[in-house]
Each structure stands twice: as C-alpha cells, then as structure tokens.
C-alpha positions in Angstrom: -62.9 34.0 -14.6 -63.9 37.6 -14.7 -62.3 41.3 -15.3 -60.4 42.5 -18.2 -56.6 41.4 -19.2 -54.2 43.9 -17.9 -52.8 44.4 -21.3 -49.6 46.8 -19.7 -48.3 43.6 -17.8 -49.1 41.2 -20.7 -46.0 42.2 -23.2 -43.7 41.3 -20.2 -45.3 38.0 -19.7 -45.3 36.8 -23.0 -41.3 37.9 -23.2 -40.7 36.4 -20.1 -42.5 32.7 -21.0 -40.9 33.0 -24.4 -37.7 33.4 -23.0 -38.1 30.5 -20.1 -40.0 28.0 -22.6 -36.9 29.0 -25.3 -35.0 28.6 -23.0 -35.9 24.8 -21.5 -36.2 23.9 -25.3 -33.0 24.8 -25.5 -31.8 22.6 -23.3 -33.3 19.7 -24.8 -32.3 20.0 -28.0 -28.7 20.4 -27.0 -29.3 17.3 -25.3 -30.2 15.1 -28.0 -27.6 17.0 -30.4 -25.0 15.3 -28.1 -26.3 11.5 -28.4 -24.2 9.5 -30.8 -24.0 10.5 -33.8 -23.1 13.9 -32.4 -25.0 16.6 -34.5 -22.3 19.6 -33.8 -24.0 22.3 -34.9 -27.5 21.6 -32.7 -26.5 24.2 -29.9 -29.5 26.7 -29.6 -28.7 30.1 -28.2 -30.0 30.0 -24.7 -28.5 33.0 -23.7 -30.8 35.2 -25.8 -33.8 32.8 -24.1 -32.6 33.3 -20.7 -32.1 37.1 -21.5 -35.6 37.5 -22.7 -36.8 35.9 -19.6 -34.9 37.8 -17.2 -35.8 41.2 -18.5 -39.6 39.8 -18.7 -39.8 39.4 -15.2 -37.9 42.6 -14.3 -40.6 44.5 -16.6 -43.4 42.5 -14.3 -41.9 43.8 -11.2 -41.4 47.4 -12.4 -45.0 47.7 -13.9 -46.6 45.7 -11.4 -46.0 46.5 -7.9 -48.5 43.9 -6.2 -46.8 40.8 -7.7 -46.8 38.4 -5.3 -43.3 37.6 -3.4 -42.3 34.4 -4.9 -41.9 36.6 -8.5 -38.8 37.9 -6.6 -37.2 34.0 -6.3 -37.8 33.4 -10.1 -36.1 36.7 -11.4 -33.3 35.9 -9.6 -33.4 32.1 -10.5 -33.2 33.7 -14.4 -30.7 36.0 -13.4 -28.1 33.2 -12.2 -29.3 31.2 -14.8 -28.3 33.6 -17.7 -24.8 34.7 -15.7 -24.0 31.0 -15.4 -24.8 30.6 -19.1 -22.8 33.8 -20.2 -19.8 32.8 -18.3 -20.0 28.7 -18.7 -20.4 27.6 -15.7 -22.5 24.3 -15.2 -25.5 25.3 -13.3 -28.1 26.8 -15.8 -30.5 24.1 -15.8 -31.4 23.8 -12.4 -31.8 27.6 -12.2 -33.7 27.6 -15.2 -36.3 25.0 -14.0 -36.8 26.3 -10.8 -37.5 30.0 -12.8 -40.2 27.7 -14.8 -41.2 25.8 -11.7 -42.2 29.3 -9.6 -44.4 30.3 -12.6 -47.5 28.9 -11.2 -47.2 30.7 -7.5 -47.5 33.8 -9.2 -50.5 33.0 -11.3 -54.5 32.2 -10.9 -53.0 28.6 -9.7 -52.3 30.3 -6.6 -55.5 31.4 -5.9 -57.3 27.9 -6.1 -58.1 25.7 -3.2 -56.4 23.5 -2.7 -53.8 25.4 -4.2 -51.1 22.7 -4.3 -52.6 20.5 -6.7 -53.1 23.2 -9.1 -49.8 24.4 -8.8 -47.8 21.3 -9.0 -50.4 20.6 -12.5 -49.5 24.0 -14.0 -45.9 23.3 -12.9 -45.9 20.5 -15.3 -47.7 22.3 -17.7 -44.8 25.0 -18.0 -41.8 22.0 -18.1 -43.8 19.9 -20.7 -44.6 22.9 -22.8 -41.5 24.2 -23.2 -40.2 20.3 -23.5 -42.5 20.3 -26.8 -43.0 24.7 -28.1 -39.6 25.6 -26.2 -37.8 23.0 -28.4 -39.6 23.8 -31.7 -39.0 27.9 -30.9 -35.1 26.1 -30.6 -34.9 24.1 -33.4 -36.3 27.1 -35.6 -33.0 29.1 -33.8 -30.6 26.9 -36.1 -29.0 26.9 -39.1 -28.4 22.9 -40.0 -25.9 22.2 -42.7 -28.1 21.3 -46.2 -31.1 22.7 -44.5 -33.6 20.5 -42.6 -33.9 18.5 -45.3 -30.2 17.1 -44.8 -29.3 14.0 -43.3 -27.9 15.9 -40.1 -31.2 17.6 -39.7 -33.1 14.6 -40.3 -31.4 12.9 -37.4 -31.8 15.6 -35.4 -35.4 16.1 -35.9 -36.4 11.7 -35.6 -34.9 12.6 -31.7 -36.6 15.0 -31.3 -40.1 14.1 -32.2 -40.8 11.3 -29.3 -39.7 13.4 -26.7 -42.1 16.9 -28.6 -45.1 13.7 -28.5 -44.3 12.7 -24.7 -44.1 16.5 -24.1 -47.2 17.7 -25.8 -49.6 14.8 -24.2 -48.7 16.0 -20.7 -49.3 19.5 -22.3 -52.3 18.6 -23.5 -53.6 17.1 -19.9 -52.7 19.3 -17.6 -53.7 22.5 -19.7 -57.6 20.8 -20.0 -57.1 20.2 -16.1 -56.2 23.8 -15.7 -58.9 24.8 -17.6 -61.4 22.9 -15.9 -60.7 24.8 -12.8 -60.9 28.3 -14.2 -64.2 28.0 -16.1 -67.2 27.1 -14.9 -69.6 25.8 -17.6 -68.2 25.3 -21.2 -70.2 28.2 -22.9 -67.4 30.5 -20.9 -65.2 29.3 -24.0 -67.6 31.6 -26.0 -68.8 33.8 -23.6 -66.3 35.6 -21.3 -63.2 37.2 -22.8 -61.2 34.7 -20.9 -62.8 31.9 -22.7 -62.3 33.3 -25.7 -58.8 33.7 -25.4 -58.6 30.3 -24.1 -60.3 28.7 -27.4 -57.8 31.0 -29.5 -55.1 29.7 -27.8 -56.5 26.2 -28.0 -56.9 26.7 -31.8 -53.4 28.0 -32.2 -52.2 24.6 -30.9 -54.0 22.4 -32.9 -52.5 24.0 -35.7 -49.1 23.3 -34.4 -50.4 19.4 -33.9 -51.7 20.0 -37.7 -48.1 20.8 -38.9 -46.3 19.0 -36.8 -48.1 16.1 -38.2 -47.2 17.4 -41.8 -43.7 18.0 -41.2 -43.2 14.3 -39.8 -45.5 12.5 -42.7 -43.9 14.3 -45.7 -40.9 15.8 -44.3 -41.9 19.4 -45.0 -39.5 22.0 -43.3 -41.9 23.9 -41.0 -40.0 24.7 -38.6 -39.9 28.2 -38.4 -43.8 28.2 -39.3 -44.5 26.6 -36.2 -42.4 28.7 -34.2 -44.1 31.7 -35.3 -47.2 29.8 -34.6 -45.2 29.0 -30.3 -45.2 32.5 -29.8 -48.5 33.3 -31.1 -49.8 30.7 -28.9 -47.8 31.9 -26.0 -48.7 35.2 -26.3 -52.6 33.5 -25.7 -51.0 32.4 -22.7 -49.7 35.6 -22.0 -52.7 37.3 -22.0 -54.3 34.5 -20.3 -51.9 35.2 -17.3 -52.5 39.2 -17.1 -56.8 38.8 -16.6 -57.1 39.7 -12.8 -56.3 37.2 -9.9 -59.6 36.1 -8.0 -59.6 36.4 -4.6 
C-alpha cells in the first residue's frame, strides 16, 4: 500500500463507521437487555448512531466525487435505516446491516483479485466489529441504575461478554487476513505510513483486549474508557480507509 491518507475524506469516514459500528452495537445490546430478566433501561440511542452514519457518508459523497457507485446504496440503506428508527417502524436492522455489509465495495477490498473473497472477509470484519467495539461504544451510551457496579449492570454486562469474545475472535481473523493482503512483507508495519497506521491501530486494540480483560477479572467499570479507546481505534480505521485505492 502506497500514497498518502486523504486526510479531507478521513473525518467523514471515521463519523460514518462510528455511527454504523454504534449503531450494530446498538442493536445487540438491546437484544440481550430484552432476555429474561428484562434489563429495562439497556436501550442505546441508535438514532444518534444511525445519524452519525448517515451524515458520514453524505460528507463522503459531497467531498469525494469519484466514490465508487455502490456508496450511493449504503447512504440510502442509513437513510431508511434512521427514518425507520425515528418513526418506529420495524425495519432498521436489515437496512443497517446491509449499510455495514456495502462498506467493503467501496474500499481497497474492491480493488483485490479475486475481489469477492476479500470483500465477503472485510464484510465480516465490519459486522463482528461492531458486534464487539459497536456494543462497548453502546454500553458506554447508558446510564444503569447503581452504576455498572449494580446487580442490573452486572447482568447486563455477563450477556454481553460471550457474544464481545465470539465477536472480537472473528475480528481478530479476518482483520490479520485483510492485512495480509494489503502488505507485502511485515517490515511495511514499520516502514510505510500505511503500516504504521496499521500497528497503531493494532496497538489500540490490544489495549481494549487489556481492559476488557480487567473489567471482567475484577469488575472495574471501564466502560466508557474503552469507548474512548473504540473510537480512537476506529479513527485508525478511518484513516486506514482514506490512503489511495490501487488500481
């Protein structure tokens, strides 16, 4: 990977990933608010993700004219998404994972050969990551009843940390796999900007794992801490996403 990040494009990808990943977290954690016990108050603001999202990609499409054409399908996949979550009506989730799905036909996935294979891995990528950093960037959105150290909170959190485990292995997988195909010797990860980048971003999660790990050992509320540390991490990805397509 060669060139320089486009760093005019960049703040609109990282608002618009924040806002999808946010956004697919959200989703999940409402889910496993409603298993029995019900935990009431676990109901994440996805509007505000979806927003975020939506206004991303419009900023992509207004700064960068030569976006390819599928960008059009997931900006209106995040617009009917955030309509049908303003006015209630049952259909954000498929709208919201086809936004995430569409990600990768927009992005250096496209450009491999074969390109299916890479875009079906980043695919999962983006569904398994904001599975895991979407629902951590959600949980950090709420205000439980005697803090995360209550019972409620406790419940809450013992659901969600299988799922955040299944989530960040796939995460974990496909992002080497993707990496694998973008760099071509492992002294890139030092040498290029893209590399670098990479490795910061790569750092930035492994502090998450780091936390995580503390947080679910000694029941530390980090919640918010590792949300700060999610959108570090996807603004890595961010940047990641505005280096120049190869041809």
């Amino acid at each position: 990977m060669s060139g320089a990040p486009d760093l005019l494009v960049a703040p609109f990808h990282w608002l618009e990933y924040l806002g999808l990943l946010g956004a697919i977290g959200s989703m999940v954690v409402r889910r496993l608010g409603q298993n029995q016990p019900r935990v009431v108050w676990a109901r994440p603001r996805m509007e505000i993700a979806l927003g975020a999202a939506f206004l991303g990609g419009l900023g992509l499409i207004a700064v960068d004219r030569s976006m390819p054409w599928p960008i059009f399908i997931r900006v209106a996949a995040e617009g009917i998404a955030l309509v049908a979550c303003l006015r209630g009506i049952p259909y954000v989730a498929p709208f919201a994972v086809l936004a995430a799905v569409t990600l990768p036909l927009t992005g250096h996935a496209a450009r491999v050969e074969p390109a299916a294979g890479a875009e079906f891995a980043d695919a999962l990528h983006v569904l398994s990551a904001g599975m895991w950093a979407g629902g951590i960037l959600a949980l950090a959105s709420l205000n439980p009843p005697g803090g995360w150290g209550g019972p409620e909170a406790r419940v809450l959190l013992d659901r969600f940390s299988p799922v955040a485990l299944i989530a960040f292995g796939v995460t974990a997988l496909t992002g080497v796999l993707r990496a694998t195909e973008q760099l071509a010797a492992i002294s890139d990860l030092w040498s290029t900007p893209y590399g670098v980048v990479l490795a910061l971003k790569a750092l930035g999660v492994g502090v998450m794992v780091v936390l995580s790990a503390m947080a679910w050992r000694r029941r530390l509320p980090v919640e918010r801490t590792e949300a700060a540390l999610a959108a570090l991490v996807v603004g890595a990805t961010a940047i990641l996403a505005s280096f120049p397509l190869q041809a």
